[in-house]
C-alpha positions in Angstrom: 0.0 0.0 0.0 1.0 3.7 -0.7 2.7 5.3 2.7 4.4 8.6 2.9 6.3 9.4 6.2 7.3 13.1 6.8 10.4 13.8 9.3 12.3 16.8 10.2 10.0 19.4 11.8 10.6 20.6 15.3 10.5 24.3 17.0 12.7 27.0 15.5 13.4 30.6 16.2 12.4 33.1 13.5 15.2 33.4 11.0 15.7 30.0 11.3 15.4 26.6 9.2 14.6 23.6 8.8 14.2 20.5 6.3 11.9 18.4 6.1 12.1 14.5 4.8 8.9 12.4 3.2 10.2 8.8 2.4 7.3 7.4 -0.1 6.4 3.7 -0.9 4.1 1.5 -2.6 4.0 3.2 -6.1 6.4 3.9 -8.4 7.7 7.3 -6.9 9.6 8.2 -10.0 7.0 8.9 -12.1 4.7 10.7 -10.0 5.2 14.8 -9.1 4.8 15.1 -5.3 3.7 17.8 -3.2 3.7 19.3 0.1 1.6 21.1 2.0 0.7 22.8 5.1 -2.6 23.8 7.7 -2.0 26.0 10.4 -4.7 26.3 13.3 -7.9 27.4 12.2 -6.7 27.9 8.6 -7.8 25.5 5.3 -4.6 22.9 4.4 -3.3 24.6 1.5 -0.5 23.6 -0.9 3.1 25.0 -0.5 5.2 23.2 -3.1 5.2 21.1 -5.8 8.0 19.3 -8.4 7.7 17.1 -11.1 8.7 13.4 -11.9 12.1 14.3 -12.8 12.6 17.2 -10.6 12.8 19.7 -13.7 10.2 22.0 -12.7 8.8 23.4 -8.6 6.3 25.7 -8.0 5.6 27.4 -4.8 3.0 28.7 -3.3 3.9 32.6 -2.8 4.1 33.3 0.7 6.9 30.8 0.8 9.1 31.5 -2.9 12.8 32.6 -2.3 12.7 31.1 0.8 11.3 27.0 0.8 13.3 24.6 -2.2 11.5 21.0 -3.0 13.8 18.4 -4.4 13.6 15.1 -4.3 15.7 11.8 -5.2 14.3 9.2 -7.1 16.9 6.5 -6.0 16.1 6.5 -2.8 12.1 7.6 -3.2 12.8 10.6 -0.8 11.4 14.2 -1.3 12.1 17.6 0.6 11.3 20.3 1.7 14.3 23.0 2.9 12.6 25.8 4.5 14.9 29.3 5.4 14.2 32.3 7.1 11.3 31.4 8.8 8.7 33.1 9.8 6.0 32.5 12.8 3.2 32.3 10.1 4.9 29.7 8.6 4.2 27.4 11.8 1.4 24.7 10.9 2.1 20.7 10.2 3.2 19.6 7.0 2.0 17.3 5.6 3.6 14.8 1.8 1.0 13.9 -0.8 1.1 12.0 -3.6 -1.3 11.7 -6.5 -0.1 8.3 -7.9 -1.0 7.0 -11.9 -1.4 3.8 -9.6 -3.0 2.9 -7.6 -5.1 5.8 -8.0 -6.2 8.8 -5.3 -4.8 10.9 -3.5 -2.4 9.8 -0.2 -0.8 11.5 2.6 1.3 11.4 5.1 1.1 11.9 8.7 2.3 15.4 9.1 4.7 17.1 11.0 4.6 20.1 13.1 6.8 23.0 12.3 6.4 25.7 14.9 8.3 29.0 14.6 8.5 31.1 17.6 10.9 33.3 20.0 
């Protein structure tokens, strides 16, 4: 079965970063674009990055562009999500999805909580 298992968030000081891990199974990763994406308290989940099969294209959502890089590595079925300078709005958990060609729908992971605070 599909499972996607986020690691890497934590509490960090404003200014600060972190990166975040989603190791993906049960499809074939390397075909499929992933995503990542976030809900803070009260607030809809909304999507913060995407990238491609091949990692030859990312878009970001723009509250988040110049400052948060997705990459990924199709050896190992991995994808990231390096987050710099911050910001206490950017605290919510984080959560890797995956829209697969098979089996079909849409998955997710369990989240992780990125807080950002003095």
């Amino acid at each position: 079965q599909v499972q996607l298992v986020e690691s890497g968030g934590g509490l960090v000081q404003p200014g600060g970063s972190l990166r975040l891990s989603c190791a993906a199974s049960g499809f074939t990763f390397s075909i499929s674009p992933m995503r990542w994406y976030r809900q803070a308290p009260g607030k809809e989940r909304e999507l913060v990055a995407l990238i491609t099969s091949a990692g030859g294209s990312t878009n970001y959502t723009n509250s988040v562009k110049g400052r948060f890089t997705i990459s990924r590595d199709n050896a190992k079925n991995m994808v990231y999500l390096q987050m710099n300078s911050l910001k206490p709005e950017d605290t919510a958990v984080y959560y890797c999805m995956a829209r697969p060609v098979w089996p079909r729908g849409d998955y997710w992971g369990q989240g992780t909580q990125v807080t950002v605070s003095s």
